[in-house]
C-alpha positions as CSV (number, residue, x, y, z in Angstrom):
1,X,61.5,1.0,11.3
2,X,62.6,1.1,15.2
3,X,65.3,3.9,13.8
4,X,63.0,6.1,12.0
5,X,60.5,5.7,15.2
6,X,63.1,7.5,17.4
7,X,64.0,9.9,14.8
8,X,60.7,11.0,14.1
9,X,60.4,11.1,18.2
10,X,63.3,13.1,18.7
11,X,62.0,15.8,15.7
12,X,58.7,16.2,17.3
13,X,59.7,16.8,20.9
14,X,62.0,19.9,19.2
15,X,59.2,20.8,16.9
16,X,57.0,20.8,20.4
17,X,59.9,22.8,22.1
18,X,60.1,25.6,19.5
19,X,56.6,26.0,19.0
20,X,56.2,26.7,22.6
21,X,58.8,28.6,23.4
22,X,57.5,31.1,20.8
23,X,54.4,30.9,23.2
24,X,52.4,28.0,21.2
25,X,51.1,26.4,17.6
26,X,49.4,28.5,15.3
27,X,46.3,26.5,16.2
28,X,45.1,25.2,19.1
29,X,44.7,22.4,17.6
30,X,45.6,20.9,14.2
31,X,42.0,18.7,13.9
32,X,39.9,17.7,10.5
33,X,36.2,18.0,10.9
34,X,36.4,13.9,11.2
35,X,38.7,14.0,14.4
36,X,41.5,12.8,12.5
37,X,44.8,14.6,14.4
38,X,47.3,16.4,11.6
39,X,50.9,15.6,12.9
40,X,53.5,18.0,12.2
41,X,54.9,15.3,9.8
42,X,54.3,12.3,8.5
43,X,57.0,9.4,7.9
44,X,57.1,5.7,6.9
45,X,56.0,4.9,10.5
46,X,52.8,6.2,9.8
47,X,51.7,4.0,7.4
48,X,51.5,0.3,7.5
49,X,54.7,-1.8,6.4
50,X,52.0,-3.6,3.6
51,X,50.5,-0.5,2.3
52,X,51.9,-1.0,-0.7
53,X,49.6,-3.8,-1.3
54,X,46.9,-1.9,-0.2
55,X,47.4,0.7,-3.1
56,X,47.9,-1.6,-6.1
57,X,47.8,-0.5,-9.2
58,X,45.4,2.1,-10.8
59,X,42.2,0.1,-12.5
60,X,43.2,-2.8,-10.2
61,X,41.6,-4.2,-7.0
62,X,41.1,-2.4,-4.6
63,X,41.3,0.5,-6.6
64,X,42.6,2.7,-4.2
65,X,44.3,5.0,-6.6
66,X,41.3,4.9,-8.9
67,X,39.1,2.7,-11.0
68,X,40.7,3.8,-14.9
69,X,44.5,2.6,-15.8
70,X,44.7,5.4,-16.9
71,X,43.1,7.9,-15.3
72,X,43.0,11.6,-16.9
73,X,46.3,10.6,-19.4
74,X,43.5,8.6,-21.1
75,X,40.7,11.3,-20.7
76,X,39.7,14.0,-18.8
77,X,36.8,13.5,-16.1
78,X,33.2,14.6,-17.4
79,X,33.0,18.8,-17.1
80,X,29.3,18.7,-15.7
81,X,28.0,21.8,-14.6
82,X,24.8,21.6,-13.2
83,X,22.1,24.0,-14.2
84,X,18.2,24.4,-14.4
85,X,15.4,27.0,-13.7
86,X,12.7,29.3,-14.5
87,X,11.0,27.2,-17.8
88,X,12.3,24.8,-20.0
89,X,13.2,27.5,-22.8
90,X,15.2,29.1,-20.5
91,X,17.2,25.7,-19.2
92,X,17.7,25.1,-22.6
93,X,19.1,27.9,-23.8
94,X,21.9,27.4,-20.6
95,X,22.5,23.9,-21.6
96,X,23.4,24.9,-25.2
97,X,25.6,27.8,-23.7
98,X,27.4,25.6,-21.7
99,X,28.0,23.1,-24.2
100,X,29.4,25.8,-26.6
101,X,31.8,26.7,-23.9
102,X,33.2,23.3,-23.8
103,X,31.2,21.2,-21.4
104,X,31.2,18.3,-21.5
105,X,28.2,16.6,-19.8
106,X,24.9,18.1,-19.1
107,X,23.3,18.2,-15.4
108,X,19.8,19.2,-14.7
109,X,18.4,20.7,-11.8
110,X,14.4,20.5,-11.1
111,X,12.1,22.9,-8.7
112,X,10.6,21.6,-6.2
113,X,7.3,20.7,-7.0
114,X,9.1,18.6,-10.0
115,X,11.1,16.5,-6.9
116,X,8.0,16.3,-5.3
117,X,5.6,14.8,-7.6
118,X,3.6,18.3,-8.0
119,X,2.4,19.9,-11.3
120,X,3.3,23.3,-11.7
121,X,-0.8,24.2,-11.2
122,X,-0.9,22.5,-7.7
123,X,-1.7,24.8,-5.1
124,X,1.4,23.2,-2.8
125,X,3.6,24.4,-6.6
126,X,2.6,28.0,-5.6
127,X,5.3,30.5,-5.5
128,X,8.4,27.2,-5.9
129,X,7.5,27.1,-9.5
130,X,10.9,27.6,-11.5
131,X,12.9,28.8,-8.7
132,X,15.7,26.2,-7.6
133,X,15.6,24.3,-10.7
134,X,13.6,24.2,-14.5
135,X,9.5,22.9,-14.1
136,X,8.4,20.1,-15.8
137,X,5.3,18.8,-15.2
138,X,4.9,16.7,-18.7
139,X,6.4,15.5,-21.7
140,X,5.5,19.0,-23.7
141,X,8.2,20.6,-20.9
142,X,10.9,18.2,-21.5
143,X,10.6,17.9,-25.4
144,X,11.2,21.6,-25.0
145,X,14.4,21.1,-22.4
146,X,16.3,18.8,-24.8
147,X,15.7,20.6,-27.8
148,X,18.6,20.4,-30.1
149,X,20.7,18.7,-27.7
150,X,22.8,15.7,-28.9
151,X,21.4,13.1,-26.7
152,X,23.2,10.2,-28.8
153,X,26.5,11.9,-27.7
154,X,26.6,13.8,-24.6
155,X,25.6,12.2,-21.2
156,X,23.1,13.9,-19.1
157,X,23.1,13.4,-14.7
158,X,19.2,14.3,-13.5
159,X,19.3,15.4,-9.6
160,X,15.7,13.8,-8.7
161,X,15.0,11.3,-6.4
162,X,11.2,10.5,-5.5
163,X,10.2,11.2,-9.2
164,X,13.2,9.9,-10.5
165,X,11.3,7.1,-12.9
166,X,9.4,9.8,-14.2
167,X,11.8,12.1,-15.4
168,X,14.2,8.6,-16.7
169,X,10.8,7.8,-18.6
170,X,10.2,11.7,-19.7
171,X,13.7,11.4,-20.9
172,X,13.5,8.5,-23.0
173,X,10.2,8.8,-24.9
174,X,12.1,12.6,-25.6
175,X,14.9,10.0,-27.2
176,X,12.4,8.2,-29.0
177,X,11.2,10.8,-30.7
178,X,14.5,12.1,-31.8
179,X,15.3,8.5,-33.1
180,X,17.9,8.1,-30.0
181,X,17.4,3.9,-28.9
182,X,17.3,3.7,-25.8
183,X,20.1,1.7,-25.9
184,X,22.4,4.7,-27.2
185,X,21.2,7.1,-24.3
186,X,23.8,7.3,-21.7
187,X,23.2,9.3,-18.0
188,X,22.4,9.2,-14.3
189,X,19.4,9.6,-12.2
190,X,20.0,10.8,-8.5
191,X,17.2,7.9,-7.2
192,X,19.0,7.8,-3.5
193,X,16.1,8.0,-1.6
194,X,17.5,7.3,1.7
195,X,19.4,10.3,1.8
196,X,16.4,12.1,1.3
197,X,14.7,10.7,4.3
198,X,18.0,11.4,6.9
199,X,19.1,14.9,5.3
200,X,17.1,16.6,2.7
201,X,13.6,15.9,3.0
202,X,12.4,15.2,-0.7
203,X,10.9,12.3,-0.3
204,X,7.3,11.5,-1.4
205,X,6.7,7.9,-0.6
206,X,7.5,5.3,3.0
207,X,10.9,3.7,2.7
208,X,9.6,0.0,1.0
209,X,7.6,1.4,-2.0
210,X,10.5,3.4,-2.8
211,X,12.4,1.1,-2.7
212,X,11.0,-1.3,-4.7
213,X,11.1,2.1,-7.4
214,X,14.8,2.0,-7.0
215,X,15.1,-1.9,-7.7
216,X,12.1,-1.6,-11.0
217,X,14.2,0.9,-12.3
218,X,17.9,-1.1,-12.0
219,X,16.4,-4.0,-13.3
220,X,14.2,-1.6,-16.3
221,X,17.9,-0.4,-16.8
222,X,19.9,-3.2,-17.0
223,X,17.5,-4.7,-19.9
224,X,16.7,-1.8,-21.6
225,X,19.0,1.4,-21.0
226,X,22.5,-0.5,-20.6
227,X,24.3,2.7,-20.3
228,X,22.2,4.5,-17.8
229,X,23.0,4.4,-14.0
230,X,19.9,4.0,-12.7
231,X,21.2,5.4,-8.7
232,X,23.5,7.9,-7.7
233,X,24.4,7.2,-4.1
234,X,24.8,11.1,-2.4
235,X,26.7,11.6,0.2
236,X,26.8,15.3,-1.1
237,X,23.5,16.4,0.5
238,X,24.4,14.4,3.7
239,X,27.8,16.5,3.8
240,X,26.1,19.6,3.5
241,X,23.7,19.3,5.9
242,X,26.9,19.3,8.3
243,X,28.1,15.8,8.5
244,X,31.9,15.2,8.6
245,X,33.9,13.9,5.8
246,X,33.8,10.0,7.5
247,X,30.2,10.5,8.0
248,X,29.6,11.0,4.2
249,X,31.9,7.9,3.8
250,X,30.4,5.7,6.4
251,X,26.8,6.6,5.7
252,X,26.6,6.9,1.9
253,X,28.1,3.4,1.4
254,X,25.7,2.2,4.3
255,X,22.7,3.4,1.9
256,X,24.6,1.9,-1.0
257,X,24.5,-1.9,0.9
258,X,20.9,-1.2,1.5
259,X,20.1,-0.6,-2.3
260,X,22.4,-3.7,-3.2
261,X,20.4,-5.8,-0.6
262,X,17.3,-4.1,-1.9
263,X,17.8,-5.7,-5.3
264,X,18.8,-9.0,-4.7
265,X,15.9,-9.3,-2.2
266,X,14.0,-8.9,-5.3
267,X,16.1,-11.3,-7.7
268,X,18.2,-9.7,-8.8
269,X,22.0,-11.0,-9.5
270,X,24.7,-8.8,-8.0
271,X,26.7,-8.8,-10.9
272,X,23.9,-8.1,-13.5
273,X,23.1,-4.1,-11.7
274,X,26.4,-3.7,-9.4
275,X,28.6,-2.0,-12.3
276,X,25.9,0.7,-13.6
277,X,26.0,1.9,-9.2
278,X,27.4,5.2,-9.2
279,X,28.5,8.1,-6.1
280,X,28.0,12.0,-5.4
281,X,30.5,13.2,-3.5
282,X,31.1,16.2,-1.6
283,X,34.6,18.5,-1.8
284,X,35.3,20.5,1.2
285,X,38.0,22.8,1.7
286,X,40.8,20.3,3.9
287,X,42.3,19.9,0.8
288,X,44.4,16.8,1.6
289,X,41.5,15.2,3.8
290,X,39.4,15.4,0.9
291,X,42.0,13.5,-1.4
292,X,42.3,10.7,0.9
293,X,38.7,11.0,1.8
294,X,37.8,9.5,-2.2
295,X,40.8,7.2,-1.8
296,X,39.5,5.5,1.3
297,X,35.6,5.4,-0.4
298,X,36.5,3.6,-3.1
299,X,38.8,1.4,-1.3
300,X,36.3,0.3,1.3
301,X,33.0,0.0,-1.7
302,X,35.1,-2.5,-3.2
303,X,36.1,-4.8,-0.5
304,X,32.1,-4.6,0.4
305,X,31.3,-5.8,-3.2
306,X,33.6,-8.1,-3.1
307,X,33.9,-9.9,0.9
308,X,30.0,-8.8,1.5
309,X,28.2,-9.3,-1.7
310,X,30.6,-11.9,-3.0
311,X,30.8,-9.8,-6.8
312,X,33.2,-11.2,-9.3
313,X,33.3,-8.7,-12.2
314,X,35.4,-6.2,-11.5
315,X,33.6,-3.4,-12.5
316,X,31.1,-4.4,-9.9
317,X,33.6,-3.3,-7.1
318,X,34.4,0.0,-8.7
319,X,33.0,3.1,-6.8
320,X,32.8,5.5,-9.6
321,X,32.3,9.1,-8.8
322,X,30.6,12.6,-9.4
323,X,31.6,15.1,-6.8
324,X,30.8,18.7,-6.2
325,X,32.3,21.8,-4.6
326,X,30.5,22.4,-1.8
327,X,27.8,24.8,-1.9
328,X,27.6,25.2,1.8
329,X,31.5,26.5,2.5
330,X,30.4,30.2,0.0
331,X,29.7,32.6,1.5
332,X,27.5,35.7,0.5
333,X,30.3,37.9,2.3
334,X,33.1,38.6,-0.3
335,X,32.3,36.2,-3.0
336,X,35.1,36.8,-4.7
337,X,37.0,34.3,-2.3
338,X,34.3,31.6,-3.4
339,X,36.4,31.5,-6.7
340,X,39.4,30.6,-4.7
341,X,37.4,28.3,-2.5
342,X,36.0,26.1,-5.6
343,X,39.6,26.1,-7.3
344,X,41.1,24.4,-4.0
345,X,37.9,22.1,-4.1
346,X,37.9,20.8,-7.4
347,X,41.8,20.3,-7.2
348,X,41.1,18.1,-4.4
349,X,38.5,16.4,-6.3
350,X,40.8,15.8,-9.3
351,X,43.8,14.5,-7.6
352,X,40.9,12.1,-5.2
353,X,40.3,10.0,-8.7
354,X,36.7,11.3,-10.1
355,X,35.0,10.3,-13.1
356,X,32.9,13.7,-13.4
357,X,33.0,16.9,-11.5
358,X,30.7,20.3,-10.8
359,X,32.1,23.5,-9.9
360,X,30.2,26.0,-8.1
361,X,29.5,29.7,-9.2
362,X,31.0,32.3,-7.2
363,X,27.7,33.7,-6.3
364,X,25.9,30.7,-5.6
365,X,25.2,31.8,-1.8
366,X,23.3,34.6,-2.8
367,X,21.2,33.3,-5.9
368,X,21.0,31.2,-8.6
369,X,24.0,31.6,-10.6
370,X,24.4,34.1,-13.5
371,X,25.7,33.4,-16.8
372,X,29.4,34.7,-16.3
373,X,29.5,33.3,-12.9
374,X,28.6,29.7,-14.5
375,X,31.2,30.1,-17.3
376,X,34.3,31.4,-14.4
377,X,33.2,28.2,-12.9
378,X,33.8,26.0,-16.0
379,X,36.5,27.8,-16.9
380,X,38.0,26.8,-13.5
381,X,37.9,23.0,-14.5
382,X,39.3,23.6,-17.4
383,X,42.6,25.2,-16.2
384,X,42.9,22.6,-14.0
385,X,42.5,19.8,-16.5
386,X,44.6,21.2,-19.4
387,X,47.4,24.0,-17.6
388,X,47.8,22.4,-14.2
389,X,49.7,19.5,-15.1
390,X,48.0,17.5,-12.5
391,X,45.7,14.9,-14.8
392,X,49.7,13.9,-16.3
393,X,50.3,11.8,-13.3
394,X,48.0,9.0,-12.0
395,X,47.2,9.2,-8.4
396,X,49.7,11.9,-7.9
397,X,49.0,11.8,-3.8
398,X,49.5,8.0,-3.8
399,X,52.7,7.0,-1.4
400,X,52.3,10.5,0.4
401,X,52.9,9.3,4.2
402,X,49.9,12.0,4.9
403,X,47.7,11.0,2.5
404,X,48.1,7.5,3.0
405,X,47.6,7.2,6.7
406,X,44.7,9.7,6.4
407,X,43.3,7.3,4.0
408,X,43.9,4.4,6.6
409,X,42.4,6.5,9.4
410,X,38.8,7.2,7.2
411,X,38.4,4.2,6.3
412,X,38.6,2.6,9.7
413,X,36.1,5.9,11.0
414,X,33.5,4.8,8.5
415,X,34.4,1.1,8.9
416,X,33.0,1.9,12.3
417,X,29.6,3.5,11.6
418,X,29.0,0.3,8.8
419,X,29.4,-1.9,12.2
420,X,27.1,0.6,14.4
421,X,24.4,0.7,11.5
422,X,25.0,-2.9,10.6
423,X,23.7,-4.1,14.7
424,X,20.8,-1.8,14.0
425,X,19.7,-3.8,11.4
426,X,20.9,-2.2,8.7
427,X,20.6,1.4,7.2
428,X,16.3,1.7,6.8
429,X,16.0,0.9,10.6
430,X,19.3,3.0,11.4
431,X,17.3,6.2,9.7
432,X,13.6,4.9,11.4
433,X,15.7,5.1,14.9
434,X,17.1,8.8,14.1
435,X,20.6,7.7,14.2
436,X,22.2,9.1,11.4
437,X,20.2,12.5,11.6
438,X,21.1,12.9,15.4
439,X,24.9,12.2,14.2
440,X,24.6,14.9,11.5
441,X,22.8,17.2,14.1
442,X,26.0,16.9,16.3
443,X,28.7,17.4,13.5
444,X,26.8,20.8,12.2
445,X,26.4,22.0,15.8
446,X,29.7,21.7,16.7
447,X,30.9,22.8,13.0
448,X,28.6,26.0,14.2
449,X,30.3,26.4,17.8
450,X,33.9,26.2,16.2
451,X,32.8,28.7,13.4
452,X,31.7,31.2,16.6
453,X,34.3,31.0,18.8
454,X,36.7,31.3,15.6
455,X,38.7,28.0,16.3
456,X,37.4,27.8,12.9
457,X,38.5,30.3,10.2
458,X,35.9,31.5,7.9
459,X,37.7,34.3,5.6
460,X,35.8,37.6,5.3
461,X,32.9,35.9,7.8
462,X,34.2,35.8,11.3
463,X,38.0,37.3,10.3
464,X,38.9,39.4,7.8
465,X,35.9,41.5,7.6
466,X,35.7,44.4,5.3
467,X,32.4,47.0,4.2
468,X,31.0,45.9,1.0
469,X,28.3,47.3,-1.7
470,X,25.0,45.4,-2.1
471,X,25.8,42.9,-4.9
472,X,25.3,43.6,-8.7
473,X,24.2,40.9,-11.5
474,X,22.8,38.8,-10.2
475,X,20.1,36.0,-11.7
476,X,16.3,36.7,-10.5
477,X,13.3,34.3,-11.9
478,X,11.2,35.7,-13.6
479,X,7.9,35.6,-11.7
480,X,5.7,34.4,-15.0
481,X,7.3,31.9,-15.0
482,X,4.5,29.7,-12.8
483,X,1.3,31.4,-15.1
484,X,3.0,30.3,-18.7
485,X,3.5,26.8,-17.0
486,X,-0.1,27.0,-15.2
487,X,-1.5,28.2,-18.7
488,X,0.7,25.4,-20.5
489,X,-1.3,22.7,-18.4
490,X,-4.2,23.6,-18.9
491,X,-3.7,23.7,-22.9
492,X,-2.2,20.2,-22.6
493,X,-5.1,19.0,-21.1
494,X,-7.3,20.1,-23.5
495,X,-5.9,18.8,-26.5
496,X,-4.2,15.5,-25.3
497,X,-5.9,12.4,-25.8
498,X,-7.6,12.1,-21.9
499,X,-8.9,9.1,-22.4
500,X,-5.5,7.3,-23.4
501,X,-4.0,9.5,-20.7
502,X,-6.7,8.3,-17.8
503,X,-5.9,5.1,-18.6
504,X,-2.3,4.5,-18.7
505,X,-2.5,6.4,-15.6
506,X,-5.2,3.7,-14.1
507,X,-3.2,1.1,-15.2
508,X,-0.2,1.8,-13.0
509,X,-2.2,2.4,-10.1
510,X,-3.5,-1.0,-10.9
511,X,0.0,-2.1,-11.3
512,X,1.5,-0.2,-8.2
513,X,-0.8,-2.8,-6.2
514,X,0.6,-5.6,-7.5
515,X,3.9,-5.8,-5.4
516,X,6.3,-7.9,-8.2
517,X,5.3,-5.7,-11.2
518,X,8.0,-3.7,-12.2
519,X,6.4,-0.2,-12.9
520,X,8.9,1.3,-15.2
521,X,7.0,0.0,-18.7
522,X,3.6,1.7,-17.3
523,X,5.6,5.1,-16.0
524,X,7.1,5.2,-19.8
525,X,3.3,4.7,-21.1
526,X,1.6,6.9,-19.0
527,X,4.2,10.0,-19.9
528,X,4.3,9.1,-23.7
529,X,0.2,9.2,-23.3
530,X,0.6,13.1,-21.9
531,X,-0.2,12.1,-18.2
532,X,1.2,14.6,-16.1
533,X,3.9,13.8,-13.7
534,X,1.4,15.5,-10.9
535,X,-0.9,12.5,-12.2
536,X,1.4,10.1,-12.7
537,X,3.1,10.5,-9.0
538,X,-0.5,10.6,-7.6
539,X,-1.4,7.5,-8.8
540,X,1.6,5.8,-6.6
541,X,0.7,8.3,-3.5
542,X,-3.1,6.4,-3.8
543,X,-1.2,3.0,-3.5
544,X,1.7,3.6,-1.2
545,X,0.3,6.7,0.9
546,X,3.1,9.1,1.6
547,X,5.9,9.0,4.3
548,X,5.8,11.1,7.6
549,X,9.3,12.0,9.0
550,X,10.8,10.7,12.1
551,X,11.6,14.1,14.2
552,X,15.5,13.9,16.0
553,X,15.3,16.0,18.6
């Protein structure tokens, strides 16, 4: 080791030498978003003399080269494009698309007055109806949004948080009625509602009433919907409001101990809910940061499960995985390049080990995207997964004296924020104190100052600038979209049975009082009576009031 410490020495002093003579590096200086320092070269030295035993084996403790023996030679990781918006006829008739073009896993996106607890008739719903996402204020929109779709075989990842165990209910009594068991449906709910409160801002309740959502709804799924994962933990929103790649680490698995403390505060056993936990993930555009940025998550979840929460199945120490391109690196300049962009993401994502993976459209920074744009996107997964070569090999990166000691150095960045938010008192208190929204604040404003004074390198935004012609093509909601659903309400209130309705809906606010009632039964009762999510979320707001952000200045 002493030998190749001098010779890698001796190399970098010449490398220094050269570089400048011919008056300097490319870069000033060769720097990840996280602070981690690329060397010219990476040899043995820079990884420990045990890191073998830190890898293991695929499938195996600590599942540092991922959490399948098998990986992608045994199957391909879920093609889930996410999609939603305008009305439920016209979500529908993208999620059939999609599936004809060989996707593999359906992903819906709701409006905004859908996350927030809103029917599409509130006057807070006015002008949002339809326009990031499909509306559904009741069960009449989302028999409509799974028509014809194979629930029994496909599984389905919902991005909602606050309403979360409305939509999960929406979507099984929808499985009911097509003779799907509950048992036999198979998906995700978003549910991370801590994310919400340091980087998004779709929350609806205070912190401890949604929590206690979050822990009815692992416990409603671990008795009744066995193949559901009743939380994804997102680090994807936190990363795109500007955090750095060991942010996203160190902060996503600090809300994941929260939830895991959050249920077995309420009785749960660790090894009855651990398994169905499951992560969003961000892909940036370091390619090679990226890779190691998966290896060093899952790496670090498990020895949590395992030192921390003292789990002994193994599949309770697995961090399994959805990630996403990231929406905020397109640009609307030359959106061409965005195709490029979203290759080099999803690569990343692939050879970092995950289970399921969306690709963005190339004209995702201007609208929401059109129908070719959503099937280049695909398309792009697809040549990766079956002409690449790349799902052949498992862990191709692993041993990679880069990737490895990149690994090493994120795990021990967001090792570092656990301990910070840890002597806060944990991750609830770390977000009441504005900590993780002022460490956000700084990463995006100096993300921002690099971007300006180009010592960061946007292609075609601040270099490489050319004229270009207003866009063509692209998607535009239509506008009646909010009267048909206004006009829909109304009819469903008319004919539905109000009296059934009214008091499934009192029932739960009775319920929502009682602080060890698990509200999930009266949720599915109150939506299979016709109670309108508006209704149904209002009932909780009477009980829990709502929260009231803390402002980082």
């Amino acid at each position: 080791m002493a030998d190749i410490k001098d010779e890698k020495a001796r190399w970098q002093k010449q490398v220094y030498e050269k570089a400048k003579a011919k008056g300097g590096e490319r870069h000033p200086s060769f720097v990840t978003s996280s602070g981690l320092e690329q060397k010219p070269v990476y040899t043995p030295d820079d990884v420990p003399g045990e890191y073998t035993e830190q890898l293991g084996f695929p499938g195996e403790y600590p599942f540092t080269r991922g959490v399948q023996p098998t990986m992608y030679r045994g199957r391909f990781w879920t093609m889930r494009q996410y999609a939603g918006f305008g009305s439920a006829e016209e979500s529908n008739q993208r999620y059939h698309y999609l599936l004809q073009s060989g996707q593999t896993g359906l992903s819906v996106a709701f409006d905004l007055p859908t996350q927030m607890g809103r029917d599409a008739d509130h006057s807070r719903a006015r002008g949002e109806v339809g326009k990031v996402g499909v509306s559904i204020s009741s069960l009449k929109d989302m028999e409509v949004l799974l028509k014809g779709l194979p629930l029994a075989d496909v599984s389905t990842s919902m991005t909602i948080n606050a309403t979360a165990p409305i939509l999960l209910s929406l979507y099984a009594a929808v499985g009911e009625q097509n003779g799907v068991a509950l048992e036999q449906l198979s998906g995700t709910v978003q549910n991370d509602i801590l994310k919400e409160y340091m980087a998004r801002g779709t929350y609806i309740y205070p912190p401890e009433p949604s929590l206690r959502l979050i822990t009815n709804m692992f416990a409603f799924c671990a008795k009744r919907i066995p193949k559901w994962n009743p939380i994804s933990i997102s680090g994807y929103h936190i990363r795109e409001a500007g955090s750095t790649a060991a942010q996203e680490i160190g902060f996503t698995l600090a809300d994941g101990i929260a939830y895991v403390e959050a249920a077995l505060k309420a009785g749960l056993q660790v090894d009855e809910f651990a398994g169905r936990l499951s992560f969003f993930f961000n892909v940036h555009n370091n390619f090679l940061e990226e890779v190691a940025k998966f290896r060093a998550a899952r790496r670090l979840w498990a020895r949590i499960m395992k030192e921390r929460f003292k789990a002994k199945d193994p599949r309770s120490m697995m961090l399994r995985f959805h990630a996403q391109t990231a929406g905020s690196t397109l640009t609307a300049q030359q959106v061409d390049n965005n195709v490029v962009r979203v290759a080099l993401q999803a690569l990343a994502a692939v050879m970092g080990g995950a289970q399921s993976l969306h690709t963005n459209s190339r004209d995702e920074a201007l609208a929401l995207p059109s129908e070719e744009a959503a099937r280049l996107a695909l398309r792009t997964q697809q040549v990766i997964a079956y002409e690449s070569g790349v799902a052949d090999i498992i862990d191709p990166m692993g041993g990679s004296y880069a990737v490895e000691s990149m690994t090493d150095e994120l795990e021990a960045k967001a090792q570092d924020y656990l301990r910070r938010i840890d002597d806060m008192g944990g991750m609830v208190r770390a977000i009441a104190q504005g900590y993780p929204q002022g460490e956000i604040q700084e990463a995006a404003y100096q993300a921002q100052r690099d971007l300006e004074q180009k010592r960061s390198v946007v292609v075609g935004v601040n270099q490489f600038q050319i004229k270009e012609p207003p866009p063509q093509g692209l998607l535009r909601v239509d506008e009646t979209v909010e009267r048909t659903q206004t006009e829909r309400l109304k009819k469903l209130r008319a004919e539905r049975d109000n009296a059934a309705a009214t008091r499934t809906v009192d029932a739960l606010r009775k319920a929502a009082a009682t602080p060890d009632e698990n509200l999930m039964p009266l949720i599915l009762d109150a939506v299979k009576a016709y109670a309108t999510l508006g209704e149904i979320s209002d009932a909780m707001r009477d009980v829990f009031g709502e929260h009231q952000e803390h402002v980082v200045l």
